[in-house]
VEXDREN-2710 file (C-alpha; in Angstrom, 1 decimal):
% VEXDREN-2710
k/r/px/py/pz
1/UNK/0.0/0.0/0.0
2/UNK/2.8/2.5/1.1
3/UNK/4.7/1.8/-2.5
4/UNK/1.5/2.4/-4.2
5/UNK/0.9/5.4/-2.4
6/UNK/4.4/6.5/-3.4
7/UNK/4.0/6.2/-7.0
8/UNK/1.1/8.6/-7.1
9/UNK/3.0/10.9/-5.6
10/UNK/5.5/10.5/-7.9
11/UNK/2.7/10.9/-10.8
12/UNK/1.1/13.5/-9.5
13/UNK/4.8/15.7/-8.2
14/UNK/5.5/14.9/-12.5
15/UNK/2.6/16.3/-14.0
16/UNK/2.2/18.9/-11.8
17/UNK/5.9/19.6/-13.1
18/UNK/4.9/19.4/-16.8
19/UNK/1.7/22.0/-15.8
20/UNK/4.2/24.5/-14.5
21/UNK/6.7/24.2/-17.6
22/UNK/3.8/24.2/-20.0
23/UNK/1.9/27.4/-18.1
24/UNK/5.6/29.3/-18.1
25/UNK/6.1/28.0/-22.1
26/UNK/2.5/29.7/-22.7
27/UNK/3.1/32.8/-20.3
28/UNK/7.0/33.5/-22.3
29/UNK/5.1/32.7/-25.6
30/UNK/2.3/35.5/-25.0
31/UNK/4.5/38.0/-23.8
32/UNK/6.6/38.1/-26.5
33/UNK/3.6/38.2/-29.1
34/UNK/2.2/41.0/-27.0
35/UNK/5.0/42.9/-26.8
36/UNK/5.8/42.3/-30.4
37/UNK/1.9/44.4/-30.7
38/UNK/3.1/47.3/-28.5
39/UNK/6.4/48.2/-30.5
40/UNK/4.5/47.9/-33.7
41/UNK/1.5/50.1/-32.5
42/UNK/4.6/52.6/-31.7
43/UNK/6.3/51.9/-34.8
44/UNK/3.5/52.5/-37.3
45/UNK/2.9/56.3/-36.8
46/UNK/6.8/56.4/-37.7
47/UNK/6.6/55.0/-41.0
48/UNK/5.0/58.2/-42.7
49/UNK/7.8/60.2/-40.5
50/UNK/10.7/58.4/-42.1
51/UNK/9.6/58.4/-45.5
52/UNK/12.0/61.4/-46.6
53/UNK/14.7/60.4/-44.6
54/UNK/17.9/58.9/-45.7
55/UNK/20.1/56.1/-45.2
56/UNK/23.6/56.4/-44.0
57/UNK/26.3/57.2/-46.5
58/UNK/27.8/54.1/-48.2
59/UNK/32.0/54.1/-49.1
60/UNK/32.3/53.0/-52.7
61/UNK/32.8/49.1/-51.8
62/UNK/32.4/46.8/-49.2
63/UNK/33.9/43.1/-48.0
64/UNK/31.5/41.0/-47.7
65/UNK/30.8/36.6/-47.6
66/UNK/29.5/34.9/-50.6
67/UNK/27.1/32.3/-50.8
68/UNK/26.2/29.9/-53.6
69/UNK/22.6/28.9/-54.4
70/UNK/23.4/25.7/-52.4
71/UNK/24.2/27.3/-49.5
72/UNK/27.7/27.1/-48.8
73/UNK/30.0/29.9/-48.6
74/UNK/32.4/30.7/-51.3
75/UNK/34.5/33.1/-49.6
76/UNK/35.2/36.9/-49.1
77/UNK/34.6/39.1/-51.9
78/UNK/35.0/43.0/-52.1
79/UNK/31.8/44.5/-54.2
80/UNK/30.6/47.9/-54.9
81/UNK/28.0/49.3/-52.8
82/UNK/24.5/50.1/-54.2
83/UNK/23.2/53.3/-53.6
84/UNK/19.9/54.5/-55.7
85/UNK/17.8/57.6/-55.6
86/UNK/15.0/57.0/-53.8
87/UNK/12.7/58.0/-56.5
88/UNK/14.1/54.8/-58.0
89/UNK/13.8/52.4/-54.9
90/UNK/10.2/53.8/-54.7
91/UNK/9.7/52.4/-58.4
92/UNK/11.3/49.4/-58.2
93/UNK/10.1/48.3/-54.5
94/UNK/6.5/46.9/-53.7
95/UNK/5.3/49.8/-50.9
96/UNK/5.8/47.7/-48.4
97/UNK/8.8/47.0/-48.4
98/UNK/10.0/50.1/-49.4
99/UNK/8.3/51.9/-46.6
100/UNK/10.7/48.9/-44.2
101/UNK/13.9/48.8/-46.1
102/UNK/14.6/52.2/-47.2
103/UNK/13.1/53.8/-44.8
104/UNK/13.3/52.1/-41.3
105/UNK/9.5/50.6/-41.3
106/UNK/8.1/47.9/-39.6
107/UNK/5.7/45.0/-41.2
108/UNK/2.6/44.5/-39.1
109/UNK/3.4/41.2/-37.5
110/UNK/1.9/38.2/-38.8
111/UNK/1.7/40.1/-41.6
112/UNK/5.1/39.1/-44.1
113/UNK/5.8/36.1/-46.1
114/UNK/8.3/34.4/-44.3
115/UNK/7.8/34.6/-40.4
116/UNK/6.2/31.0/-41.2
117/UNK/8.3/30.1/-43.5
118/UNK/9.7/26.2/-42.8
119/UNK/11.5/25.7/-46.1
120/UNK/15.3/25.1/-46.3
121/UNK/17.2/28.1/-48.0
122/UNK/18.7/31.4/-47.7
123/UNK/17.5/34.8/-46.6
124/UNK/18.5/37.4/-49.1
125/UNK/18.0/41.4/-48.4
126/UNK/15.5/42.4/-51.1
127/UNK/17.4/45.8/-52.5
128/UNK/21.0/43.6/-53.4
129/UNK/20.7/40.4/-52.9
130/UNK/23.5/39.6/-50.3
131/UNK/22.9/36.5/-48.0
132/UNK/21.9/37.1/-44.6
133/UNK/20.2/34.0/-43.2
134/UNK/19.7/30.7/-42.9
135/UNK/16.6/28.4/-42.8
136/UNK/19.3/26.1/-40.3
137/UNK/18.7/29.0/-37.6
138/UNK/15.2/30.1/-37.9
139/UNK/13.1/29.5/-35.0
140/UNK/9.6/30.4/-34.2
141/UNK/9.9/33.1/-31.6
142/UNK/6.0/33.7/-31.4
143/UNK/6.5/37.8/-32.4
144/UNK/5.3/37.4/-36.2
145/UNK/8.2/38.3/-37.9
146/UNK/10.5/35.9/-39.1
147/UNK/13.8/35.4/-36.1
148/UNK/17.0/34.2/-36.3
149/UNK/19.7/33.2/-33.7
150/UNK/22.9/33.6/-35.9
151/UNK/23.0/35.8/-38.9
152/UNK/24.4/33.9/-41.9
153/UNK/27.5/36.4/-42.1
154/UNK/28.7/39.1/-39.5
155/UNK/30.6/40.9/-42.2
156/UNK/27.2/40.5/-44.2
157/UNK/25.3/43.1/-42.4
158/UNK/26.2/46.3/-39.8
159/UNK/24.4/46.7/-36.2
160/UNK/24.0/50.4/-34.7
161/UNK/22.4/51.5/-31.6
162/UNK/18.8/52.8/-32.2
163/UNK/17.1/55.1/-30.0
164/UNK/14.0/55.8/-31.4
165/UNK/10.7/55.1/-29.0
166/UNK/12.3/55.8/-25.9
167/UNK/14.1/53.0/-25.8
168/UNK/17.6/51.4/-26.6
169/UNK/17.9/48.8/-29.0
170/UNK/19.8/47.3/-31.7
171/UNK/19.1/47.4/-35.5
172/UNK/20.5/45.7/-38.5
173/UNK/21.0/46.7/-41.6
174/UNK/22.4/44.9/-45.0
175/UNK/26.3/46.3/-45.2
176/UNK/26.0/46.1/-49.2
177/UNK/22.8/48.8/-49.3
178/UNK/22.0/50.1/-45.8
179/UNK/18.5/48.7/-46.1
180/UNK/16.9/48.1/-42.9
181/UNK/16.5/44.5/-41.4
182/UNK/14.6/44.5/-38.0
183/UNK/16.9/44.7/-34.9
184/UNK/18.2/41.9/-32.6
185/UNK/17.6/41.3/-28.7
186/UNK/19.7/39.2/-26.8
187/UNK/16.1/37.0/-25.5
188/UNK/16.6/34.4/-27.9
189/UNK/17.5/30.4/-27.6
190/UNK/21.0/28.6/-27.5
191/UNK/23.4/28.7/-28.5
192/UNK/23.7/32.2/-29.0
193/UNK/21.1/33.5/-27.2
194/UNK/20.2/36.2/-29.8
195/UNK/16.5/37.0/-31.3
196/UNK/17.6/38.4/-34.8
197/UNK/14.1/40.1/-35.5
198/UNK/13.2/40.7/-39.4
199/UNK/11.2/42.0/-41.3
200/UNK/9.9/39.8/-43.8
201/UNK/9.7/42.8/-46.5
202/UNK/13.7/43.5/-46.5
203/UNK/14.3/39.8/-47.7
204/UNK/14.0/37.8/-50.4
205/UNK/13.6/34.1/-49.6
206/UNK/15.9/31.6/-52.0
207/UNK/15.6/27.8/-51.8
208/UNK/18.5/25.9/-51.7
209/UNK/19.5/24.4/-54.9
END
């Protein structure tokens, strides 16, 4: 009687466990979503704002990594930036993401093609073409947009402080043509523990050969 006795306790100490992992799994999930809402909601007023600003300056060329349609890396290459007028992003850009790369928007989330995306291939930014993510470290980070843990290449993109809505955070941006990524938190899984957040209107999604 005793041993039965203490293997319902066992059962019941266990599930009571899995409850509490599966209640703080739902509790992390939801606030991430919700506060994915809030900086949108802040964000969207500032899309209109930054439509006639500009992107940093670009020097003539830039190192970056190579990647083949397969995936793999082919090695270092120096290329020349691209720089447009923006009459001519404007024209050759869908609105959307025009409004998010050239000018520093944000996609409603839930919203872009890829933040579901499960397909293997490569993240390309929409304006050049350079590789900047992988399929390998997608995750679903329950925000909307499409997240990372590792960007493909460091040398392939440039992270800056950004200030804007009161708060301190990071963005990226492709190194090749300034365009603007998303921004990265440091609330994501391992190994790196790095939330690369995207927009899914700066990239162009390529399967892998």
């Amino acid at each position: 009687m005793s041993e039965f006795l203490k293997q319902s306790e066992e059962t019941a100490s266990r599930e009571a466990a899995v409850k509490i992992q599966t209640r703080r799994t739902f509790l992390a999930t939801s606030a991430a979503a919700v506060g994915a809402l809030a900086v949108w909601s802040l964000r969207k007023p500032l899309i209109a704002a930054a439509a006639g600003g500009k992107r940093d300056s670009l020097p003539a060329t830039v190192t970056i990594i190579d990647f083949a349609s397969n995936g793999k890396p082919t090695g270092k290459v120096t290329v020349p930036t691209v720089s447009k007028p923006d009459a001519e992003w404007k024209h050759e850009l869908s609105s959307i993401s025009y409004e998010v790369a050239r000018h520093e928007g944000t996609e409603r989330p839930y919203t872009g093609n890829s933040w579901d995306l499960h397909d293997r291939g490569l993240f390309r930014c929409i304006c050049c073409d350079t590789a900047l993510f992988s399929s390998d470290t997608k995750f679903d980070s329950g925000t909307g947009w499409p997240s990372f843990w590792q960007v493909l290449a460091k040398e392939n993109v440039v992270e800056k402080t950004d200030s804007t809505l009161g708060m301190e955070r990071t963005e990226v941006s492709c190194k090749r043509c300034a365009a603007h990524l998303g921004h990265v938190f440091d609330d994501g899984p391992r190994p790196t523990g790095l939330r690369y957040c995207m927009n899914s209107a700066s990239m162009r999604f390529a399967k892998l050969a």
